[in-house]
LUMLUMDREN-2810 file (N, C-alpha, C; in Angstrom, 1 decimal):
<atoms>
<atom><aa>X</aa><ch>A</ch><at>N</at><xx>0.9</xx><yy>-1.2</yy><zz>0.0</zz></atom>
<atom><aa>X</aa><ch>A</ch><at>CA</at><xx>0.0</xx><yy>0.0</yy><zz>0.0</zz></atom>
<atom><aa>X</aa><ch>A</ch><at>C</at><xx>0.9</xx><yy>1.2</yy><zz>0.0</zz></atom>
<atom><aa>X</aa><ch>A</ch><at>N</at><xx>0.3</xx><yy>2.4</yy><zz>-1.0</zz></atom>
<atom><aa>X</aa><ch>A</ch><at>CA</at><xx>1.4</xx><yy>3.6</yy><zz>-1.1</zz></atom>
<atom><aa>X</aa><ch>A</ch><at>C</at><xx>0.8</xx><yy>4.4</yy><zz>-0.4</zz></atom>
<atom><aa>X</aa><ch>A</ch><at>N</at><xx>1.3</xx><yy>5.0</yy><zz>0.5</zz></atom>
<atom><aa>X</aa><ch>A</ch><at>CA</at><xx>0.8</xx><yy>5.8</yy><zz>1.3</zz></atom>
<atom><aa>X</aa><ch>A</ch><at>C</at><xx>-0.2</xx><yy>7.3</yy><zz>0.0</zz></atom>
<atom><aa>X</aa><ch>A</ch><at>N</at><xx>-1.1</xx><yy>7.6</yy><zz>0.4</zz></atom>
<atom><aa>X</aa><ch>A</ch><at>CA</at><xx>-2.1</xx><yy>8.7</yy><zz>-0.1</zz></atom>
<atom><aa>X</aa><ch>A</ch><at>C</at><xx>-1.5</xx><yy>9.9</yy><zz>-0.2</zz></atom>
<atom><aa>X</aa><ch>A</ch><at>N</at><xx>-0.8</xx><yy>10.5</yy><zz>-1.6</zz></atom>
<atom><aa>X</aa><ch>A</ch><at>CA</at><xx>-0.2</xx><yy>12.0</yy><zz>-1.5</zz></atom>
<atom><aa>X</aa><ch>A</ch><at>C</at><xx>-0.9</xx><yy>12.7</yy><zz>-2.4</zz></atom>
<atom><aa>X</aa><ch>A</ch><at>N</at><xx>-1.3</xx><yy>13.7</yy><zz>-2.4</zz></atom>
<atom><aa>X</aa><ch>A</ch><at>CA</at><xx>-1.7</xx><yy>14.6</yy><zz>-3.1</zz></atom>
<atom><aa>X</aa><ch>A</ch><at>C</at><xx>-1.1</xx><yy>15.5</yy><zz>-4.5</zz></atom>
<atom><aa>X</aa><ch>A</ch><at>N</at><xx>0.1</xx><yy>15.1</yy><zz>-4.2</zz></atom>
<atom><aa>X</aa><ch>A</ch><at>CA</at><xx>1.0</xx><yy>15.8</yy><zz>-5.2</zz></atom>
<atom><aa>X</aa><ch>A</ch><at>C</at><xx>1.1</xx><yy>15.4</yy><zz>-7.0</zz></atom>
<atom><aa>X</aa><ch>A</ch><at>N</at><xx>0.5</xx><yy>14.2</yy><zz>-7.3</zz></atom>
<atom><aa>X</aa><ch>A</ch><at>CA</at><xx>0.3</xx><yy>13.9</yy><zz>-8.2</zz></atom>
<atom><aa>X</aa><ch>A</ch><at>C</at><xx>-1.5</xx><yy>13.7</yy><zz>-8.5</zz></atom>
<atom><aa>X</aa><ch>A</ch><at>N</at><xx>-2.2</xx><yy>14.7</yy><zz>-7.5</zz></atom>
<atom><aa>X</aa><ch>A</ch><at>CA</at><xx>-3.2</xx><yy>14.6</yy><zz>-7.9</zz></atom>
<atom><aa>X</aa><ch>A</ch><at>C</at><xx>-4.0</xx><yy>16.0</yy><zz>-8.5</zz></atom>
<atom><aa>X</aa><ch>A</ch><at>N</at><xx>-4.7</xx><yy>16.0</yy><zz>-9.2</zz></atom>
<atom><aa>X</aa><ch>A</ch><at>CA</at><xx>-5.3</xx><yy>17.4</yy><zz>-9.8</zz></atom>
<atom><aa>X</aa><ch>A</ch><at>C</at><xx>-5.3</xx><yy>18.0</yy><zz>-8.9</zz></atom>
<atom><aa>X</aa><ch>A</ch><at>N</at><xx>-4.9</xx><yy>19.3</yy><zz>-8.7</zz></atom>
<atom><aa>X</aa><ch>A</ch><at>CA</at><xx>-5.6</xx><yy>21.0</yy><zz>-8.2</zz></atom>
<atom><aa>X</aa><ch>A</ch><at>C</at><xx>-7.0</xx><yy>20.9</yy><zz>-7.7</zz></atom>
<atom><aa>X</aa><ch>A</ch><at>N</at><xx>-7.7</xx><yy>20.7</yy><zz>-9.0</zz></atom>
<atom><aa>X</aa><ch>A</ch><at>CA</at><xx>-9.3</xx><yy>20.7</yy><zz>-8.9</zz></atom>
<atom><aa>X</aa><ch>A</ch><at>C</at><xx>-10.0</xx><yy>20.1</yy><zz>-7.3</zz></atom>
<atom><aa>X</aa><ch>A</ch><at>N</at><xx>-9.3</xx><yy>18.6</yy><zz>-7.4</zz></atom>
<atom><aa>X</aa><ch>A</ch><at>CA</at><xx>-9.7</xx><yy>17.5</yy><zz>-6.6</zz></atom>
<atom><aa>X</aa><ch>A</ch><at>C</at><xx>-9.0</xx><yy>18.2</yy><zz>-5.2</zz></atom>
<atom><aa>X</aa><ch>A</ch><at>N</at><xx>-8.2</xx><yy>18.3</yy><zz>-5.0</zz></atom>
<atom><aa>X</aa><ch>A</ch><at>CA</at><xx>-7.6</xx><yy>19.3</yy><zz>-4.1</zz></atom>
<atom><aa>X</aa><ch>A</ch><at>C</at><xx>-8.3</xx><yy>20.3</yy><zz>-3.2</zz></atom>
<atom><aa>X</aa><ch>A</ch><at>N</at><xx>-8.7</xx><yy>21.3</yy><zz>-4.2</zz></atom>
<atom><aa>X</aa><ch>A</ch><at>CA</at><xx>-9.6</xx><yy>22.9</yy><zz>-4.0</zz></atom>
<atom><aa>X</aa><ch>A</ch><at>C</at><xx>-10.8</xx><yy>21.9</yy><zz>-3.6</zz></atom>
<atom><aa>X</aa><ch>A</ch><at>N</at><xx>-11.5</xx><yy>21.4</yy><zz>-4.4</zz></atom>
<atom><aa>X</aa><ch>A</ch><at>CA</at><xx>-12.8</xx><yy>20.1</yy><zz>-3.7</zz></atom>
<atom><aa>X</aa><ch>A</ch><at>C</at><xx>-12.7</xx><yy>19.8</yy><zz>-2.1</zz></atom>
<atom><aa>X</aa><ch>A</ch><at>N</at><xx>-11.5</xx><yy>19.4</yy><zz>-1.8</zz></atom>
<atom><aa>X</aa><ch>A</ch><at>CA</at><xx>-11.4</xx><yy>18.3</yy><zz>-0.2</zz></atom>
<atom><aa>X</aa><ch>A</ch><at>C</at><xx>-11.5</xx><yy>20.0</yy><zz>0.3</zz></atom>
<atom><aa>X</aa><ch>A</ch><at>N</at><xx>-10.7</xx><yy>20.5</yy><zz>-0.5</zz></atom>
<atom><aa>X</aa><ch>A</ch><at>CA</at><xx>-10.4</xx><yy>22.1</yy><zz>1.0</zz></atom>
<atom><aa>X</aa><ch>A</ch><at>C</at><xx>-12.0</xx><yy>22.5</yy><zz>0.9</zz></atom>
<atom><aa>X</aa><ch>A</ch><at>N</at><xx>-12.6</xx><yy>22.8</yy><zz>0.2</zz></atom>
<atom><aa>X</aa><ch>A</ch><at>CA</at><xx>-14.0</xx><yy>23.6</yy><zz>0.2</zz></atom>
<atom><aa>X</aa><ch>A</ch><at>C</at><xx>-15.0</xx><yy>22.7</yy><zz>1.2</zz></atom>
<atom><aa>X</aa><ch>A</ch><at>N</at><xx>-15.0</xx><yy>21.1</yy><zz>0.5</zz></atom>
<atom><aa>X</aa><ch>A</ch><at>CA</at><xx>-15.4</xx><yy>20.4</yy><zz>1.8</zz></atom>
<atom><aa>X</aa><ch>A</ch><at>C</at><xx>-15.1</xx><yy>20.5</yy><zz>3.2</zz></atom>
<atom><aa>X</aa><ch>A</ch><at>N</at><xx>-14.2</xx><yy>20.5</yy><zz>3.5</zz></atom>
<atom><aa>X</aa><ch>A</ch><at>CA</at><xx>-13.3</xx><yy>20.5</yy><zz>5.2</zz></atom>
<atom><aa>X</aa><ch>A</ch><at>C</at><xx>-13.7</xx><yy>21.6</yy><zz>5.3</zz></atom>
<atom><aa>X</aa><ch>A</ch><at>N</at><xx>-14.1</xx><yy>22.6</yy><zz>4.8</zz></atom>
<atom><aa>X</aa><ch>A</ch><at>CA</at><xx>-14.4</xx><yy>24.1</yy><zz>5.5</zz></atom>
<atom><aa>X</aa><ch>A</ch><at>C</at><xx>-15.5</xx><yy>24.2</yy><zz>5.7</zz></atom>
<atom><aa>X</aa><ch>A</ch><at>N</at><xx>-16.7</xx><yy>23.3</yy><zz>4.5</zz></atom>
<atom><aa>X</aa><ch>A</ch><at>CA</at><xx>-18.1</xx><yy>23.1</yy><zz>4.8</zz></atom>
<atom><aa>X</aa><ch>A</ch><at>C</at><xx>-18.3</xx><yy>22.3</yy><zz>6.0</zz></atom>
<atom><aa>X</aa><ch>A</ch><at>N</at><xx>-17.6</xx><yy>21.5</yy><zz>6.6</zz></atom>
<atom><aa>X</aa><ch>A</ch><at>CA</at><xx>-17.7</xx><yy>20.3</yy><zz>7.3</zz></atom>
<atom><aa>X</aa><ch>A</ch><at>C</at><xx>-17.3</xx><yy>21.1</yy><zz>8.9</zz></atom>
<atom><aa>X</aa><ch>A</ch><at>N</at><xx>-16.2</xx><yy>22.0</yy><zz>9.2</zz></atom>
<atom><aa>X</aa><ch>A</ch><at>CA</at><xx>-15.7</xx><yy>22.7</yy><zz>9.6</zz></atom>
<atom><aa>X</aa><ch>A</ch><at>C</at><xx>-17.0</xx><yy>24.0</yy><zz>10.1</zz></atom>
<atom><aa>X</aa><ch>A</ch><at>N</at><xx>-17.7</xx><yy>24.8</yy><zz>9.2</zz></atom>
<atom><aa>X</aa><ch>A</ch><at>CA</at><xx>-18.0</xx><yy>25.6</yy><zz>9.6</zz></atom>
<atom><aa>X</aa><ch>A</ch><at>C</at><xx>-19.4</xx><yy>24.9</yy><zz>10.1</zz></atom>
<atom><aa>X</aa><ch>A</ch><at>N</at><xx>-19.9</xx><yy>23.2</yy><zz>9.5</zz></atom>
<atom><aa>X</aa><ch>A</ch><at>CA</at><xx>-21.1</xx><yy>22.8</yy><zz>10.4</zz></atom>
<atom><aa>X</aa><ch>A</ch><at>C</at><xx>-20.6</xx><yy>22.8</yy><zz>11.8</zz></atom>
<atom><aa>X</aa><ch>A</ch><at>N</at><xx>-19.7</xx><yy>21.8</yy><zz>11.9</zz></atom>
<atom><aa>X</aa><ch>A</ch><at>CA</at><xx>-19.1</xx><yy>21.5</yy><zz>13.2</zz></atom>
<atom><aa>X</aa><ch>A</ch><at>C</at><xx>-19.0</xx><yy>22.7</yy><zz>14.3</zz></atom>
<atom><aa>X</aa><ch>A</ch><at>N</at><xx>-18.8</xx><yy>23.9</yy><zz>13.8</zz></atom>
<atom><aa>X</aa><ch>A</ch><at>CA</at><xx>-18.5</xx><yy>25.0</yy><zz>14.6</zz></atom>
<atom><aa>X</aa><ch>A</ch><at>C</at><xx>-20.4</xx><yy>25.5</yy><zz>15.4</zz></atom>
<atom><aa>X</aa><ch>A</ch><at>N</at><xx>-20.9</xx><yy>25.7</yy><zz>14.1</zz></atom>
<atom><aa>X</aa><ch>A</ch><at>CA</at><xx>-22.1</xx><yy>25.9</yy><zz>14.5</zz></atom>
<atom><aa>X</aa><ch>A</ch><at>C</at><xx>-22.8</xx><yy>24.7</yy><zz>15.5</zz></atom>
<atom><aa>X</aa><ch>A</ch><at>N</at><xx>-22.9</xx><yy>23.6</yy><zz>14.9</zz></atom>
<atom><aa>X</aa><ch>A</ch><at>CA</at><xx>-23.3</xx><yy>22.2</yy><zz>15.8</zz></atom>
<atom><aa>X</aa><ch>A</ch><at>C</at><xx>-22.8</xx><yy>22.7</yy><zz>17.5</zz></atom>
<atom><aa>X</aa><ch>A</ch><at>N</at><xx>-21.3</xx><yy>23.1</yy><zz>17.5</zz></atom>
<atom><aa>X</aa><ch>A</ch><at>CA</at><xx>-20.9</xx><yy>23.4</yy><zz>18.4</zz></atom>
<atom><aa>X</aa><ch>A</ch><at>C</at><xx>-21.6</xx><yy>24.4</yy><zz>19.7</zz></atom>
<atom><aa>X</aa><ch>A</ch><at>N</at><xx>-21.9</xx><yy>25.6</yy><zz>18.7</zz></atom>
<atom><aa>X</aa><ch>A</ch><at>CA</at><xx>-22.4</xx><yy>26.5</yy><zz>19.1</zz></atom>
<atom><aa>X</aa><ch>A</ch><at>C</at><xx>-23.4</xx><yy>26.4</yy><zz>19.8</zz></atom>
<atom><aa>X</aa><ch>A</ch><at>N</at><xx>-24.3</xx><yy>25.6</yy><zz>19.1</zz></atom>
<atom><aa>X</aa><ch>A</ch><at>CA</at><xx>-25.9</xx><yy>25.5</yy><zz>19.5</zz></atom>
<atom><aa>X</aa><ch>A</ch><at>C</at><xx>-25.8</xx><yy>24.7</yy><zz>20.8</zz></atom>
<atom><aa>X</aa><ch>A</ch><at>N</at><xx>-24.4</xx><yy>23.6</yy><zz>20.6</zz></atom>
<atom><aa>X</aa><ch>A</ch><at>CA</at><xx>-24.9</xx><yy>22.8</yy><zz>21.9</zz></atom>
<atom><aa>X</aa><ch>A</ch><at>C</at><xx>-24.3</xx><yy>23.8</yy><zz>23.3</zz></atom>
<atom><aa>X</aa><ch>A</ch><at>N</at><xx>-23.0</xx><yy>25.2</yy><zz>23.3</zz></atom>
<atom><aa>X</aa><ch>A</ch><at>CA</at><xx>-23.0</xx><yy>25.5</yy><zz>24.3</zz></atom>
<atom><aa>X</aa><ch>A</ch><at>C</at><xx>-24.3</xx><yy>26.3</yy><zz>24.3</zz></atom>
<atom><aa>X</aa><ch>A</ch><at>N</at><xx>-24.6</xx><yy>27.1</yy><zz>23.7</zz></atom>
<atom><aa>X</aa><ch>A</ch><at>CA</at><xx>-26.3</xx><yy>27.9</yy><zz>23.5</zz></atom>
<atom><aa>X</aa><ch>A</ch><at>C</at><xx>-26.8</xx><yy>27.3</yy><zz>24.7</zz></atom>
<atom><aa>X</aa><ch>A</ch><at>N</at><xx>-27.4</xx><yy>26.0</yy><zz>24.2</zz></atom>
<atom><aa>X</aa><ch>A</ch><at>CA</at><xx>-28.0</xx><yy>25.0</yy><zz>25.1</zz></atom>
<atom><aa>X</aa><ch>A</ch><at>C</at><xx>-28.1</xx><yy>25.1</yy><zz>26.2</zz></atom>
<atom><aa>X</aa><ch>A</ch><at>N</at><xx>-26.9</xx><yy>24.5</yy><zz>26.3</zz></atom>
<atom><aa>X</aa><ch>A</ch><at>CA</at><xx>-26.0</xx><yy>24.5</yy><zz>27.7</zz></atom>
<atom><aa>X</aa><ch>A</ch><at>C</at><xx>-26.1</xx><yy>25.3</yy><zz>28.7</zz></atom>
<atom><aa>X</aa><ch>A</ch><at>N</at><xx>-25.6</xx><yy>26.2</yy><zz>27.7</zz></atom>
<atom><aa>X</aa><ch>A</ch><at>CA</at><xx>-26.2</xx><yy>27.9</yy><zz>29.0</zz></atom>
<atom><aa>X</aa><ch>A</ch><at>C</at><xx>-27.3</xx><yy>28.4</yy><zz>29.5</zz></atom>
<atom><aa>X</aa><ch>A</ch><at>N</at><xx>-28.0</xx><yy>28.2</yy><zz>28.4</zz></atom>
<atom><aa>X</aa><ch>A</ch><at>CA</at><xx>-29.8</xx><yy>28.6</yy><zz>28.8</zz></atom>
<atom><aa>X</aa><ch>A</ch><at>C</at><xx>-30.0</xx><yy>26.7</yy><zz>30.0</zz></atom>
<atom><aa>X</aa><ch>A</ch><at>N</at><xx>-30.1</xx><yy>25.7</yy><zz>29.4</zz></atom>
<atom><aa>X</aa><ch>A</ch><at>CA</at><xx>-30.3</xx><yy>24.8</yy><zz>30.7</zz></atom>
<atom><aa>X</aa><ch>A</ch><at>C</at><xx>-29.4</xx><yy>25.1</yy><zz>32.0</zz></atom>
<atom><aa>X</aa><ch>A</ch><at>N</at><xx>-28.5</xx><yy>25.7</yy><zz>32.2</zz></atom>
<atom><aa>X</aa><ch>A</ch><at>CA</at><xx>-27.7</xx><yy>25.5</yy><zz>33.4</zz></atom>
<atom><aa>X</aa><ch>A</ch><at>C</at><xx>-28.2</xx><yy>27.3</yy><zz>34.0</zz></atom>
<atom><aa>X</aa><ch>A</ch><at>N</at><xx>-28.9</xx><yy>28.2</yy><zz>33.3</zz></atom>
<atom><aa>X</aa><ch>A</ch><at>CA</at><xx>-29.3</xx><yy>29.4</yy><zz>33.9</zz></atom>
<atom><aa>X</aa><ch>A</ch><at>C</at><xx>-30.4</xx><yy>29.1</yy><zz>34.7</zz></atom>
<atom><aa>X</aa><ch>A</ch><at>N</at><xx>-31.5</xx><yy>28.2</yy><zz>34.1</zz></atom>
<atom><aa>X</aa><ch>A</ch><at>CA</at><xx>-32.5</xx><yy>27.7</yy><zz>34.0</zz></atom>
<atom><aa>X</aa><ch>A</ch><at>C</at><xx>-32.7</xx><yy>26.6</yy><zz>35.5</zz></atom>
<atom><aa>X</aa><ch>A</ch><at>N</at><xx>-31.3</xx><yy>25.6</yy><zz>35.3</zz></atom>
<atom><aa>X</aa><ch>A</ch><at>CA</at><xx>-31.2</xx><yy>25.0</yy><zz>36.9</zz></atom>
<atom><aa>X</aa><ch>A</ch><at>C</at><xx>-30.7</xx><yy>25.9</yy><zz>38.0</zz></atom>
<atom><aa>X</aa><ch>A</ch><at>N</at><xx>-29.9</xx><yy>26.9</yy><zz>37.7</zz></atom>
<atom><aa>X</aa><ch>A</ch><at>CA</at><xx>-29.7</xx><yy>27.7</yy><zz>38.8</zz></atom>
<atom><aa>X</aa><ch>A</ch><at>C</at><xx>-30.7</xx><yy>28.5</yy><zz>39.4</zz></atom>
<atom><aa>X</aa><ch>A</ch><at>N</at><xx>-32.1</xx><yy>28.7</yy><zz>38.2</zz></atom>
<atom><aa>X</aa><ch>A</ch><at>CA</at><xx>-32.9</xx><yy>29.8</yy><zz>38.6</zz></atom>
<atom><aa>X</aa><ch>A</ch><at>C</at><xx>-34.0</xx><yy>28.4</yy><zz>39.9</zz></atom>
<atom><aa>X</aa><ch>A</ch><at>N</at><xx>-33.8</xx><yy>27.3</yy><zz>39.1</zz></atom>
<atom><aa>X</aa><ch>A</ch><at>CA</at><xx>-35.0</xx><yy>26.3</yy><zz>39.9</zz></atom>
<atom><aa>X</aa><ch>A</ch><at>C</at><xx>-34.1</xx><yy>26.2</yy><zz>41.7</zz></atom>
<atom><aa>X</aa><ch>A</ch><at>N</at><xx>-32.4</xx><yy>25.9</yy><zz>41.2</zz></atom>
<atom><aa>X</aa><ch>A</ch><at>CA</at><xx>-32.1</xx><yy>25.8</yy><zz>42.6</zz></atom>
<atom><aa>X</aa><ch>A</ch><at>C</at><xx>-32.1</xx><yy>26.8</yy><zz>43.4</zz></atom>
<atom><aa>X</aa><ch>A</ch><at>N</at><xx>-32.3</xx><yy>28.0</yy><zz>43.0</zz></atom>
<atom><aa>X</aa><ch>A</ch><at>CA</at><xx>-32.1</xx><yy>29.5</yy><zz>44.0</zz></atom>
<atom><aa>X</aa><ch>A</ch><at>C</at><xx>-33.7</xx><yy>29.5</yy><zz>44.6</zz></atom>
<atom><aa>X</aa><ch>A</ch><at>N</at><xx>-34.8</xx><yy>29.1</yy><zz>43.4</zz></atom>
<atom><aa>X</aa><ch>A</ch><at>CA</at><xx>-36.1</xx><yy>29.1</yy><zz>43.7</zz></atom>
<atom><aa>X</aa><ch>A</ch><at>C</at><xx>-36.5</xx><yy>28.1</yy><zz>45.1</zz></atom>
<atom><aa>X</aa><ch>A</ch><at>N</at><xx>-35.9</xx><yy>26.5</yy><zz>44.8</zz></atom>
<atom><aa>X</aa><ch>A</ch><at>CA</at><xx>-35.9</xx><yy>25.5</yy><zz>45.9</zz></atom>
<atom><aa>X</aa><ch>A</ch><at>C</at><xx>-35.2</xx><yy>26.1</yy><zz>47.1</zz></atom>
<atom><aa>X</aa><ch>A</ch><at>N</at><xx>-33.9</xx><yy>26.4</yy><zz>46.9</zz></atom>
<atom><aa>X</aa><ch>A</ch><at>CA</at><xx>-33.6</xx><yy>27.1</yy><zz>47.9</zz></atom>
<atom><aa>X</aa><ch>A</ch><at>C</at><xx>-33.6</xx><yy>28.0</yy><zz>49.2</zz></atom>
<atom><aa>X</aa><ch>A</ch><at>N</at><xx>-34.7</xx><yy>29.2</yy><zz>48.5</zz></atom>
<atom><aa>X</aa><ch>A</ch><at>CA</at><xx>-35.7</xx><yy>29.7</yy><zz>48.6</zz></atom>
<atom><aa>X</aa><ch>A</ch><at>C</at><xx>-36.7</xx><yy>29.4</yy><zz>49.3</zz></atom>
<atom><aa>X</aa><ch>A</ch><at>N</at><xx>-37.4</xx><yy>28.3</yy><zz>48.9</zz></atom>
<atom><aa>X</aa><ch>A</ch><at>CA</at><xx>-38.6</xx><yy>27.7</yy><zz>49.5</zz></atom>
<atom><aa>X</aa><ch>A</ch><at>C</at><xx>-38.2</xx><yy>27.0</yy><zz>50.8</zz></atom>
<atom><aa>X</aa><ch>A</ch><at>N</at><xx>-37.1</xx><yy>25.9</yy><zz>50.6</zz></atom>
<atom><aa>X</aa><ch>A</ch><at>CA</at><xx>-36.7</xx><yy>26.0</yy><zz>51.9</zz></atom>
<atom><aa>X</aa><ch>A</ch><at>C</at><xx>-36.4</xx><yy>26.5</yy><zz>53.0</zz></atom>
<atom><aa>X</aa><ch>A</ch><at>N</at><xx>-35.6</xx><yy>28.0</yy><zz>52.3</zz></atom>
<atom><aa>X</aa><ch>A</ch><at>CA</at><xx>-35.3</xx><yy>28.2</yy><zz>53.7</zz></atom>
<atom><aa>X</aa><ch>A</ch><at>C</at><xx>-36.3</xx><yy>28.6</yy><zz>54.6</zz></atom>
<atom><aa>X</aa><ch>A</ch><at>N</at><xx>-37.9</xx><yy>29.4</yy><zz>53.3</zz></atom>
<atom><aa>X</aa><ch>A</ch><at>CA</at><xx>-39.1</xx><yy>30.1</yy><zz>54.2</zz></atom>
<atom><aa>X</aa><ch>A</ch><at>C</at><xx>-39.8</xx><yy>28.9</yy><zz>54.7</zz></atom>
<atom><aa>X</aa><ch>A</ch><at>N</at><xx>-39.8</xx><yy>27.6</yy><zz>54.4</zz></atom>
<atom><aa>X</aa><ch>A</ch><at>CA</at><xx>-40.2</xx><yy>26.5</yy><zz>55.3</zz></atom>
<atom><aa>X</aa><ch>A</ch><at>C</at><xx>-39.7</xx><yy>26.5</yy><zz>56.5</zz></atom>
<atom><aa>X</aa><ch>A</ch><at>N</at><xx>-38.7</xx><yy>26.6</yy><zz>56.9</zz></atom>
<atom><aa>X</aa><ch>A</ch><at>CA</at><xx>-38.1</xx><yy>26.5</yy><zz>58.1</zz></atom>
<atom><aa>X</aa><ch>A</ch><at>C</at><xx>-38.2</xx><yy>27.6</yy><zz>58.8</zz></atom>
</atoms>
């Protein structure tokens, strides 16, 4: 097996893999994005329920 080089392969095919990896790249980033987005709205979200519980407790006592 010869190892995979690019240097004897068309330009074209080349400029193709780079345009892909950048499409693939800028999903990834976004994918990314959304899941801290997420992230942050659920973990504001459990801090507001534990300050809320919190809260309730302590006026129980």
């Amino acid at each position: 097996m010869q190892p995979l080089s690019f240097s004897h392969q068309p330009i074209k095919l080349r400029f193709h893999h780079a345009k892909q990896a950048q499409r693939t790249e800028a999903a990834l980033r976004a994918f990314a994005f959304m899941i801290q987005e997420y992230e942050n709205s659920f973990n504001s979200r459990a801090n507001l329920l534990k300050t809320f519980v919190g809260d309730f407790i302590d006026h129980c006592h």
